[in-house]
N, C-alpha and C positions, 0 to 999 in steps of 0.2 A: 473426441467429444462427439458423441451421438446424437440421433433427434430424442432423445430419452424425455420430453416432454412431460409423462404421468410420474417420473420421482422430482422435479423440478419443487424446488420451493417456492410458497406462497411469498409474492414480494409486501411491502410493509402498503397498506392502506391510500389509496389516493392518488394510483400510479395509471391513472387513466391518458391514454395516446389521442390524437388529433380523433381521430374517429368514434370515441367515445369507449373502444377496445381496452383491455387491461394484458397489455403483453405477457407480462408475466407468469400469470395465473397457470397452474400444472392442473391438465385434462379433467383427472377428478373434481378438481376446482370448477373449474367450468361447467363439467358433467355435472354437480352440484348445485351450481348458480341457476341452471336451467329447470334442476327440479326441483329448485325452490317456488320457482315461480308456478310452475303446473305440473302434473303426471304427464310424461314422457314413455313414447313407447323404446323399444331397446332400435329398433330402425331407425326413426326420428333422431335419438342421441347421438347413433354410429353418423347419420349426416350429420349434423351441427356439430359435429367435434372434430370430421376430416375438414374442414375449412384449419383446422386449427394445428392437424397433428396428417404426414405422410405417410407414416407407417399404419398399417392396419391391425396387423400385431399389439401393438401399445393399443390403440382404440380398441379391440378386444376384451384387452386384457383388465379395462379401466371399466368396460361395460359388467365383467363378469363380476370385477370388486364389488361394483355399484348392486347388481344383482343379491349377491353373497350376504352383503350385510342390509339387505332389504330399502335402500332408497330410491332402488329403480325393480316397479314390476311392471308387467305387459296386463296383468290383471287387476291391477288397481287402476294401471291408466283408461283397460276400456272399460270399468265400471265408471270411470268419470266422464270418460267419454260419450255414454250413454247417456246417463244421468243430466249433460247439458246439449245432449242434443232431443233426447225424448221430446219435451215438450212440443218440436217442432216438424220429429221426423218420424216415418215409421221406423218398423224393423228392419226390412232389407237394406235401406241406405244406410242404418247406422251399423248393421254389420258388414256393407260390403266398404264404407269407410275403415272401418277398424282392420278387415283382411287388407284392404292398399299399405296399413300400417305397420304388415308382417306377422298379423297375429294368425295364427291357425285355429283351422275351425273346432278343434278340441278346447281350442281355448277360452271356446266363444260358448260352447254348450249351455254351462246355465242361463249365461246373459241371455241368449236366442228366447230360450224356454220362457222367461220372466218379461224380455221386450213381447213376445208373439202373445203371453197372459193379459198385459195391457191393450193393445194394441187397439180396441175397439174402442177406448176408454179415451186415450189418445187421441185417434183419430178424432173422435167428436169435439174433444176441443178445439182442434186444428180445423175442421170446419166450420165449427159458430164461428167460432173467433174472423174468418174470411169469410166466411158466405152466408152463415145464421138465417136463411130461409132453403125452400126446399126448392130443386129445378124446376122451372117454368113449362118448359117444353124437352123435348129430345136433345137440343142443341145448348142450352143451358145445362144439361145433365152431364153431356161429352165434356165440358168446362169444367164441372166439377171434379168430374172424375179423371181426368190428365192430371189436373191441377194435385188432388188426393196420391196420384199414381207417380207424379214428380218428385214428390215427398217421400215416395219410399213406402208406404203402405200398399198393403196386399189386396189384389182384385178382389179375394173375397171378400173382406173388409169392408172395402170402398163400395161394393155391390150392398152389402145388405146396410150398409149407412144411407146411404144416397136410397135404398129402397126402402128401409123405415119412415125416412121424411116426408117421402114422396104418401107413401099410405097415409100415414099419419095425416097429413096437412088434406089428399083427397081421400077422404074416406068412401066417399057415393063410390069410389072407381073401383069393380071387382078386380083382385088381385092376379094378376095373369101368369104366375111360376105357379 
């Protein structure tokens, strides 16, 4: 009798253990139950499923099933991954989140191309929305721009945002680039 955990039969409904766990449940079950709930990269899954299974072979082999017939992609998940992080973050963090999640930077091509398309667009909401005036002084401005540059948007970016407000708002002041 082997750890064959991914042929295991689903046990019948309601077979939850002291810790809220369902022993029973065979890996693709699980590997399922997870992407029900959100897109999952294929990294993320191989963790959450060694808590449950020793062999790496079997965990493999249950990603590649999952892959095969389409309920796990690495490109669905960083389109959604993007998608709920946009509002908040630039480009760079959200793609160097999604590389810590295993995804290769071929993977990433269009998404890159379409986050760095928005990205000015972006950023300005992330600004109003925290700071909706322009800097005061040079040291107000360094605030901004950490702040802008924490988030993952690009110094050029942050440069010509922070330097439209700043125009904008003094116009008397000749423009000094």
């Amino acid at each position: 009798m082997g750890n064959d955990a991914a042929d295991a039969p689903d046990p019948p409904s309601g077979g939850n253990g002291p810790s809220g766990r369902r022993p029973g449940l065979s890996l693709k079950a699980r590997a399922v139950a997870y992407l029900s709930r959100r897109e999952h990269s294929r990294q993320e899954l191989r963790r959450k499923l060694s808590a449950w299974c020793d062999d790496p072979a079997a965990i493999e082999a249950v990603l590649d099933d999952l892959a095969r017939e389409h309920w796990q992609s690495d490109q669905r998940y960083a389109q959604a991954y993007a998608h709920r992080a946009a509002s908040r973050q630039g480009a760079q963090r959200i793609l160097g989140a999604l590389r810590q999640q295993g995804l290769a930077d071929e993977q990433l091509a269009d998404l890159r191309e379409t986050l760095h398309a928005t990205e000015a667009d972006r950023a300005l909401a992330v600004w109003q929305r925290k700071f909706g005036h322009p800097p005061a002084d040079p040291r107000d401005y360094a605030r901004q721009y950490r702040f802008m540059a924490g988030r993952g948007f690009s110094a050029d970016c942050i440069r010509r945002l922070l330097s439209a407000r700043t125009d904008a708002d003094d116009a008397s002041t000749p423009d000094s680039e």
